[in-house]
PyMOL CGO cylinders between C-alpha atoms (Angstrom):
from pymol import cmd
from pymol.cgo import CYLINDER

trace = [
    CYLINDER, -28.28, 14.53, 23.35, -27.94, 18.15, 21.93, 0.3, 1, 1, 1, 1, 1, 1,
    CYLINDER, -27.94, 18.15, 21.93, -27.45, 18.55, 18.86, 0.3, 1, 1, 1, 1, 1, 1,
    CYLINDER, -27.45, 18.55, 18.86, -24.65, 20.95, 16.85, 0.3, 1, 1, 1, 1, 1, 1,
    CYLINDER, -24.65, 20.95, 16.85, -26.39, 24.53, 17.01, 0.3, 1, 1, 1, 1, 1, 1,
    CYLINDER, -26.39, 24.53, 17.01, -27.47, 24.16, 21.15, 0.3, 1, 1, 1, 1, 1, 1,
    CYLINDER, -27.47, 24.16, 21.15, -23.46, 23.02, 21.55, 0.3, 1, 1, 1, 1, 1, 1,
    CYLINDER, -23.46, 23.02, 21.55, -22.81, 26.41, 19.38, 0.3, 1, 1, 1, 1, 1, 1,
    CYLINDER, -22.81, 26.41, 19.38, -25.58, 28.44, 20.89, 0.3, 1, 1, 1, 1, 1, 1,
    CYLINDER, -25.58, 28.44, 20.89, -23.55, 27.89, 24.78, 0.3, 1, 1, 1, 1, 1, 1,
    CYLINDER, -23.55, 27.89, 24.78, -20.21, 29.64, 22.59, 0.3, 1, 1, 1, 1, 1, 1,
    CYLINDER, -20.21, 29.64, 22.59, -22.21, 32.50, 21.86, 0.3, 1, 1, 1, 1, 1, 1,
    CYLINDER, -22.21, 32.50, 21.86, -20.63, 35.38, 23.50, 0.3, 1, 1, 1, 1, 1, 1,
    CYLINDER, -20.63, 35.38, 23.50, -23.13, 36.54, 26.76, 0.3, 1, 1, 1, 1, 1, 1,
    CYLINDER, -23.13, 36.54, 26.76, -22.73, 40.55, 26.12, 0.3, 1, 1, 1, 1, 1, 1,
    CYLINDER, -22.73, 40.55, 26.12, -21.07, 42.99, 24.14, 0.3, 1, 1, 1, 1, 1, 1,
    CYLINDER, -21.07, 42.99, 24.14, -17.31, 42.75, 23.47, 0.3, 1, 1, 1, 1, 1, 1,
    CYLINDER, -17.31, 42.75, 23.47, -15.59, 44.38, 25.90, 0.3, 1, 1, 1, 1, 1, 1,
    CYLINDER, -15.59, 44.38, 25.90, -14.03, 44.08, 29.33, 0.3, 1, 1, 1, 1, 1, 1,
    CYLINDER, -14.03, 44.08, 29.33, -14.33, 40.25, 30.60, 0.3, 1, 1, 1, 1, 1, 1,
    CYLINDER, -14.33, 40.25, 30.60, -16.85, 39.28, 32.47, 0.3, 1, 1, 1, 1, 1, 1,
    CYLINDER, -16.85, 39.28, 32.47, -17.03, 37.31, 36.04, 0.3, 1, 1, 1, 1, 1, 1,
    CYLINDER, -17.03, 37.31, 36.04, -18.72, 34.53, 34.45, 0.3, 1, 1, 1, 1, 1, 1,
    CYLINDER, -18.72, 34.53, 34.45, -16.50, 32.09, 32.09, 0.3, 1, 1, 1, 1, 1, 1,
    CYLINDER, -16.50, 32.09, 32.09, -19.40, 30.32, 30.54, 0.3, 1, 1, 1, 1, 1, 1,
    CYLINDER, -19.40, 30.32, 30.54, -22.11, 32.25, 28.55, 0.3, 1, 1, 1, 1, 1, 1,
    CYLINDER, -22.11, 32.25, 28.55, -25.63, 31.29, 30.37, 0.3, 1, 1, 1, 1, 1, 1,
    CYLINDER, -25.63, 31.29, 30.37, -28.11, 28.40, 28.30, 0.3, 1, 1, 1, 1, 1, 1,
    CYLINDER, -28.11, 28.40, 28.30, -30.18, 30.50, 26.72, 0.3, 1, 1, 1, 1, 1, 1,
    CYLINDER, -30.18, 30.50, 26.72, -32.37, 26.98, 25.24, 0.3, 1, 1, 1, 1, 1, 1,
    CYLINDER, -32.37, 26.98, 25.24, -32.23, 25.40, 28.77, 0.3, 1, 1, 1, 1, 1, 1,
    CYLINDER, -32.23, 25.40, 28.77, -33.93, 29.05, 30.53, 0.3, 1, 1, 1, 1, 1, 1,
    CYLINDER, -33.93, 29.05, 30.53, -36.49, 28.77, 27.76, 0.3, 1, 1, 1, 1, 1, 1,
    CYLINDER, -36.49, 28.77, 27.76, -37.35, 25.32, 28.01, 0.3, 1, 1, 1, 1, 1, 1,
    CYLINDER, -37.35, 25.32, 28.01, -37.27, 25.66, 32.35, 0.3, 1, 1, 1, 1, 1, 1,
    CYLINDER, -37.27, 25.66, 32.35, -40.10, 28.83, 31.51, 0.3, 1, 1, 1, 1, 1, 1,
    CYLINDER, -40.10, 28.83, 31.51, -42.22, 26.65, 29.53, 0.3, 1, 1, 1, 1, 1, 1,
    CYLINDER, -42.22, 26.65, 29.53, -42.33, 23.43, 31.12, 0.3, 1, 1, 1, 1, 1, 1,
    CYLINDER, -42.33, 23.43, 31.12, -45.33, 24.73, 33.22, 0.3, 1, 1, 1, 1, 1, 1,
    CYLINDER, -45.33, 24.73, 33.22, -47.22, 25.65, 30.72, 0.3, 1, 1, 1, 1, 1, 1,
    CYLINDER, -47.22, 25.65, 30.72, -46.26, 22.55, 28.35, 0.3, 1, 1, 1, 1, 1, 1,
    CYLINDER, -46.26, 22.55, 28.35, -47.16, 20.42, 31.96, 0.3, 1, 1, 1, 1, 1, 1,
    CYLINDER, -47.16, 20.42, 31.96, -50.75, 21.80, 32.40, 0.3, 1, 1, 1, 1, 1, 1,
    CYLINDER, -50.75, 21.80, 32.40, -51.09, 21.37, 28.19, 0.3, 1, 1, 1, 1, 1, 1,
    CYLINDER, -51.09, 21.37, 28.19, -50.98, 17.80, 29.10, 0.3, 1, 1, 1, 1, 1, 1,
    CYLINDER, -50.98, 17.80, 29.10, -53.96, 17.08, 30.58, 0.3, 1, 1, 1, 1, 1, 1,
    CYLINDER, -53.96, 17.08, 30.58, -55.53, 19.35, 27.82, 0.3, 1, 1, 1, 1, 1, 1,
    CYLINDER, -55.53, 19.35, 27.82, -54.07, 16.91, 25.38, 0.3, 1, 1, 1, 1, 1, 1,
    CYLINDER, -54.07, 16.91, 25.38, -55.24, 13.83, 27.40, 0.3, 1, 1, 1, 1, 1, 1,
    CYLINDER, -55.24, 13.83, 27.40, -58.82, 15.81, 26.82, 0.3, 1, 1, 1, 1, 1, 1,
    CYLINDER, -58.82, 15.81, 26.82, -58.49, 16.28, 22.81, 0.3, 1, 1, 1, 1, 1, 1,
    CYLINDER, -58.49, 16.28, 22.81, -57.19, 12.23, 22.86, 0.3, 1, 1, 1, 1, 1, 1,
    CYLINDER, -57.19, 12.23, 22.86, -60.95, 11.36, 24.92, 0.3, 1, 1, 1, 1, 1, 1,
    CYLINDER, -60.95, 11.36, 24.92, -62.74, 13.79, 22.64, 0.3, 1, 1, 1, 1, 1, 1,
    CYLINDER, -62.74, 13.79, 22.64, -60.57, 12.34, 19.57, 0.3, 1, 1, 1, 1, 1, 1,
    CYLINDER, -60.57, 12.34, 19.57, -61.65, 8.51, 20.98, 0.3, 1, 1, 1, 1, 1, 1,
    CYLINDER, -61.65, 8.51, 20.98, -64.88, 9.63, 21.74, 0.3, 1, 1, 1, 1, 1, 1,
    CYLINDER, -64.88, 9.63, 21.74, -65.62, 11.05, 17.75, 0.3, 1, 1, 1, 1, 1, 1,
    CYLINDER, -65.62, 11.05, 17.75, -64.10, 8.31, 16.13, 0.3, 1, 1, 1, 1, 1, 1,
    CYLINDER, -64.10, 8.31, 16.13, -66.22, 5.77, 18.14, 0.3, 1, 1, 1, 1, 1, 1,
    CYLINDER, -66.22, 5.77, 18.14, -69.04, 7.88, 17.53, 0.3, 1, 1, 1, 1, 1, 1,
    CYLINDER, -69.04, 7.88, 17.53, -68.29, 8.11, 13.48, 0.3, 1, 1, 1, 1, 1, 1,
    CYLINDER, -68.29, 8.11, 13.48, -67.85, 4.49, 13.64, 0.3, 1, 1, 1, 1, 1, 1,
    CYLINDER, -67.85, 4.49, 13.64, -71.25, 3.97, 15.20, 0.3, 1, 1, 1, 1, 1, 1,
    CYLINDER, -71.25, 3.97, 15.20, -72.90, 6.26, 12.45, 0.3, 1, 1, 1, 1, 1, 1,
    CYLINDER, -72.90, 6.26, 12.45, -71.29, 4.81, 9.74, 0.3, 1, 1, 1, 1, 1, 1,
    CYLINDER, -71.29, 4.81, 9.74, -72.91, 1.23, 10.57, 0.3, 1, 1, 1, 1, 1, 1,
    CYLINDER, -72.91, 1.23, 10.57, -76.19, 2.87, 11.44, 0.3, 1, 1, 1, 1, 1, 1,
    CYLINDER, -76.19, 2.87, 11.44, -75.97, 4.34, 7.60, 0.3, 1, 1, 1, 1, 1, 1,
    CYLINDER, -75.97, 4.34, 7.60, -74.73, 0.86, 6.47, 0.3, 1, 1, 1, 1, 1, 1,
    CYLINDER, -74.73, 0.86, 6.47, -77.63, -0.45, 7.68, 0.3, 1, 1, 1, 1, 1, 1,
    CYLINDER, -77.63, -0.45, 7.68, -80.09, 1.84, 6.88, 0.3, 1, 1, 1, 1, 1, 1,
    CYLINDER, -80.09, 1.84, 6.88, -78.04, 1.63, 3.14, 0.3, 1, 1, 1, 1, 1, 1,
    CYLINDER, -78.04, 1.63, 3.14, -78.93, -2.00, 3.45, 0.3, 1, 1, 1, 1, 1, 1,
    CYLINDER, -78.93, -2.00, 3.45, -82.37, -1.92, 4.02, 0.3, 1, 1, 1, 1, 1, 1,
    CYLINDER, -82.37, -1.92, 4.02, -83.25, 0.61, 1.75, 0.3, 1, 1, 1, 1, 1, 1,
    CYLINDER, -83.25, 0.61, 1.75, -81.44, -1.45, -1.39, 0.3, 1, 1, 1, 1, 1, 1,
    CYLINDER, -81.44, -1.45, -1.39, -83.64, -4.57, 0.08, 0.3, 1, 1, 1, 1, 1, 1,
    CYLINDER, -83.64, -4.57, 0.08, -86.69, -2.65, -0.15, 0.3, 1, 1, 1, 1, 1, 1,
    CYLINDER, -86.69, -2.65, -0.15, -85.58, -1.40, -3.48, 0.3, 1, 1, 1, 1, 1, 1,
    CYLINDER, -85.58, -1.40, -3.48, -85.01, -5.03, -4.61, 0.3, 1, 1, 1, 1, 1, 1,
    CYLINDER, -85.01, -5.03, -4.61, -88.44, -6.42, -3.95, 0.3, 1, 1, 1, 1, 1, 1,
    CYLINDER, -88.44, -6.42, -3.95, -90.34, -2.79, -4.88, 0.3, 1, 1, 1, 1, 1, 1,
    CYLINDER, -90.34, -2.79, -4.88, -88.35, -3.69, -7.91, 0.3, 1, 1, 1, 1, 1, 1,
    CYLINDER, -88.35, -3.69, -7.91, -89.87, -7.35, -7.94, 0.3, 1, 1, 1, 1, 1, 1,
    CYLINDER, -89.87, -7.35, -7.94, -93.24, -6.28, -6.79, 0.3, 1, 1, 1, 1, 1, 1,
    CYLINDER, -93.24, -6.28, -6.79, -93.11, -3.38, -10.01, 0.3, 1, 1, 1, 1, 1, 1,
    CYLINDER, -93.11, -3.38, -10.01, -91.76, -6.00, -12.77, 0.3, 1, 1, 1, 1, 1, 1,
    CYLINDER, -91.76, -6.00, -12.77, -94.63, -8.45, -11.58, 0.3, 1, 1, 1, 1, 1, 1,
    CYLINDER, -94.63, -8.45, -11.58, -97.39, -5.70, -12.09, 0.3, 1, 1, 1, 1, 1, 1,
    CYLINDER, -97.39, -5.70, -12.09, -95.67, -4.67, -15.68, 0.3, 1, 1, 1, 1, 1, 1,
    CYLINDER, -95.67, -4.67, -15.68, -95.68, -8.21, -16.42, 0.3, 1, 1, 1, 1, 1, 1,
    CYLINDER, -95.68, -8.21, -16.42, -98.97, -8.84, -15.81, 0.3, 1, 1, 1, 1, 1, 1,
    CYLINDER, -98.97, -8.84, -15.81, -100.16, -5.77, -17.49, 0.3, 1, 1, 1, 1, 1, 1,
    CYLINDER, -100.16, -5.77, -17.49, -98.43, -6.46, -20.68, 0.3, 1, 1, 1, 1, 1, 1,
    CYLINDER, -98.43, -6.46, -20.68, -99.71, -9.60, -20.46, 0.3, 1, 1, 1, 1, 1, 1,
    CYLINDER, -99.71, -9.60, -20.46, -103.22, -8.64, -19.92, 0.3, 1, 1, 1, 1, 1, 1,
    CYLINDER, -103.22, -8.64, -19.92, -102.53, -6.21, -23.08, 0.3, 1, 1, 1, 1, 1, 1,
    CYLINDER, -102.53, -6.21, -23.08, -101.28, -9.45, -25.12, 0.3, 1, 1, 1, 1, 1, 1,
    CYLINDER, -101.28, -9.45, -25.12, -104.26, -11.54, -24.30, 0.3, 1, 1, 1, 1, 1, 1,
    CYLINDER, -104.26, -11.54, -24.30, -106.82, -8.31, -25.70, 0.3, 1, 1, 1, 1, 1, 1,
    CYLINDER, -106.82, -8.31, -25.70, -104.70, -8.03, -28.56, 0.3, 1, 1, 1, 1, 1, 1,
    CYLINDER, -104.70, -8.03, -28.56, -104.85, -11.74, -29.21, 0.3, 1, 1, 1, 1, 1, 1,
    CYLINDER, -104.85, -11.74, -29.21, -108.65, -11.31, -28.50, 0.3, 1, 1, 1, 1, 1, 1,
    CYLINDER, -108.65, -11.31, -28.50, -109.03, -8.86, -30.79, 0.3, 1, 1, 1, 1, 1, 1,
    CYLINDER, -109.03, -8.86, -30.79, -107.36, -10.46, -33.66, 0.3, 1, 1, 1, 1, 1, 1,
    CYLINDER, -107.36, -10.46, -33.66, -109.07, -14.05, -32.90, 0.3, 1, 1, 1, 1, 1, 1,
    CYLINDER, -109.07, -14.05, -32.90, -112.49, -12.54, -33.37, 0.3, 1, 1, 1, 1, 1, 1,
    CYLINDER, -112.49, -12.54, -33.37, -111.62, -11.14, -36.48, 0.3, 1, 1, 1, 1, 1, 1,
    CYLINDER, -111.62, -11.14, -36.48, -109.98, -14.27, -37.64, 0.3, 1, 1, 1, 1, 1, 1,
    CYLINDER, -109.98, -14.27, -37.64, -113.53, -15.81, -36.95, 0.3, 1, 1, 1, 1, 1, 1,
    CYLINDER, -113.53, -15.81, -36.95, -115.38, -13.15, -38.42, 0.3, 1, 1, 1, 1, 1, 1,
    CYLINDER, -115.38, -13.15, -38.42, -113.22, -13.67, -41.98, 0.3, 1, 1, 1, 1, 1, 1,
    CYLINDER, -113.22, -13.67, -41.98, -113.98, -17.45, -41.56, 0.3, 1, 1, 1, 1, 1, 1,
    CYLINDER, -113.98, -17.45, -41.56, -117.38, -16.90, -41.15, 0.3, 1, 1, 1, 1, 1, 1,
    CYLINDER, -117.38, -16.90, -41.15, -117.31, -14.36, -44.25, 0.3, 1, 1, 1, 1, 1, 1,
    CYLINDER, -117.31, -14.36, -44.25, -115.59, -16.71, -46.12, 0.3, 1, 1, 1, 1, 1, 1,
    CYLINDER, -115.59, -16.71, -46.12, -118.01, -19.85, -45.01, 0.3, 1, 1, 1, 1, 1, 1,
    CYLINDER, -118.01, -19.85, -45.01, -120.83, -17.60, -46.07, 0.3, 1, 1, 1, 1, 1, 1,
    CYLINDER, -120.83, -17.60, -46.07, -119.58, -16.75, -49.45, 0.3, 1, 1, 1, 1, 1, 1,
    CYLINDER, -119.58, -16.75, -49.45, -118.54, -20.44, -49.92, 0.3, 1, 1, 1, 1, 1, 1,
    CYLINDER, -118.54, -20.44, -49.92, -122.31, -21.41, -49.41, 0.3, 1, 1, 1, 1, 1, 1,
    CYLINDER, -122.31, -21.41, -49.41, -123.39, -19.11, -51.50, 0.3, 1, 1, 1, 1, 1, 1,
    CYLINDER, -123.39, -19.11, -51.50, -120.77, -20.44, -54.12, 0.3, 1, 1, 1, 1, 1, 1,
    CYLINDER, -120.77, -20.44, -54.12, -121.49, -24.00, -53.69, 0.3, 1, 1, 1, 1, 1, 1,
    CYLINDER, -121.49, -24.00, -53.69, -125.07, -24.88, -55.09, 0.3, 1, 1, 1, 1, 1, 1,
    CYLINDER, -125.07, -24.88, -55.09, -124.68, -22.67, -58.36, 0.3, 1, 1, 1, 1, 1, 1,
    CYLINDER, -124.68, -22.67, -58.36, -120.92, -24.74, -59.02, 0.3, 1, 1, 1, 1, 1, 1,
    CYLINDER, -120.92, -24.74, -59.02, -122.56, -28.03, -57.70, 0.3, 1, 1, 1, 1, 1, 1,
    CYLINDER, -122.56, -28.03, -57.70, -125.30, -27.40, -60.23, 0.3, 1, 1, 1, 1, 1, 1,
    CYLINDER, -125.30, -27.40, -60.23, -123.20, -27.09, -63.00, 0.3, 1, 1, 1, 1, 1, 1,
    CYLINDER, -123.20, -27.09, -63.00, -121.17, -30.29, -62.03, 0.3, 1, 1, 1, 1, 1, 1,
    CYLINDER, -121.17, -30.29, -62.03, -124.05, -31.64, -61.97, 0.3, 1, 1, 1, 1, 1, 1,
    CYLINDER, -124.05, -31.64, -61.97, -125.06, -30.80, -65.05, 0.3, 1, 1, 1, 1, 1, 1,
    CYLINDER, -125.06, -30.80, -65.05, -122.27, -31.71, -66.91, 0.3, 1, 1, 1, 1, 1, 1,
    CYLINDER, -122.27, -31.71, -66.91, -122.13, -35.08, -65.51, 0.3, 1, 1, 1, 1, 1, 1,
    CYLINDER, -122.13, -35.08, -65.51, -125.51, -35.21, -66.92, 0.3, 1, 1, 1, 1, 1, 1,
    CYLINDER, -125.51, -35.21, -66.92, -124.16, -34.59, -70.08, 0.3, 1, 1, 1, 1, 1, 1,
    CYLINDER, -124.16, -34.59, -70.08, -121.19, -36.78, -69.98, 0.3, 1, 1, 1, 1, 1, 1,
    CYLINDER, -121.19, -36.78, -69.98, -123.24, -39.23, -68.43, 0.3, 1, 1, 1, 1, 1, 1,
    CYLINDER, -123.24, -39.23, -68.43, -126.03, -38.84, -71.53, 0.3, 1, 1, 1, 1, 1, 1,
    CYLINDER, -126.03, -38.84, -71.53, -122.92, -38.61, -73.44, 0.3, 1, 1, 1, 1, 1, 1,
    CYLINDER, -122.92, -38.61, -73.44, -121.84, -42.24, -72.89, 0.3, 1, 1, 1, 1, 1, 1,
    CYLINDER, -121.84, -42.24, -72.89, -125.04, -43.93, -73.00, 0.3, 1, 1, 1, 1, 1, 1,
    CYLINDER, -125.04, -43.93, -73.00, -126.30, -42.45, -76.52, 0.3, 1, 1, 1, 1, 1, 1,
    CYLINDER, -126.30, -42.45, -76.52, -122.94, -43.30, -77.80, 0.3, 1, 1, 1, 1, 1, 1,
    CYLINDER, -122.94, -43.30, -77.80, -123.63, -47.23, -76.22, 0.3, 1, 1, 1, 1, 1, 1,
    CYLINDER, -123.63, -47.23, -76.22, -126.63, -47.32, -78.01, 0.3, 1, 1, 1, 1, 1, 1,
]
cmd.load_cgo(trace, "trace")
């Protein structure tokens, strides 16, 4: 249905004011326009039925990409995962095999104190022993003089 300004656009005087015309009814401007371009809007149809395949077409084609990259995305964050894995196994084992060296380390100088201190205790033993000795002598000496 036409709207307002096409119902005011067929009241538009046709020519200059003047003498009448032979025509009553000014001529439709909108309709002549519309009759000159329906050729050209009819063979922009099958150039729009073109850009709708090619639109199809690209959005299939995005789609496809965007699950090849999903996958790909996929397979790179599972490889990532067990390099991951694979790394934190290797630092594991290498701060373990630090651990066990430093424990090493401080084991044989635990044994080498012990042994220093073993040594000096020997050394310390028959001079002390002695003088037990001695004085149980005396004690012992001591008692029996005082039995007597």
């Amino acid at each position: 249905m036409p709207g307002v300004r096409e119902f005011l656009e067929r009241l538009r005087p046709s020519a200059t004011p003047g003498a009448a015309s032979a025509s009553g009814v000014p001529a439709d401007r909108v309709r002549e326009r519309s009759a000159e371009l329906e050729g050209l809007f009819a063979s922009l149809a099958d150039v729009q039925d073109e850009v709708a395949r090619i639109r199809a077409a690209a959005s299939a084609e995005a789609r496809a990409r965007r699950e090849k990259a999903d996958e790909r995305a996929r397979a790179i964050v599972d490889e990532a995962r067990r390099s991951a894995e694979a790394e934190r196994a290797s630092a594991a084992a290498s701060v373990q095999a630090r651990a066990q060296s430093i424990v090493g380390q401080i084991l044989g100088q635990a044994e080498r104190d012990a042994d220093q201190i073993l040594d000096r205790a020997r050394s310390r033993i028959p001079p002390l022993a002695d003088a037990v000795a001695s004085e149980a002598r005396a004690e012992l000496s001591a008692v029996r003089a005082g039995a007597t």
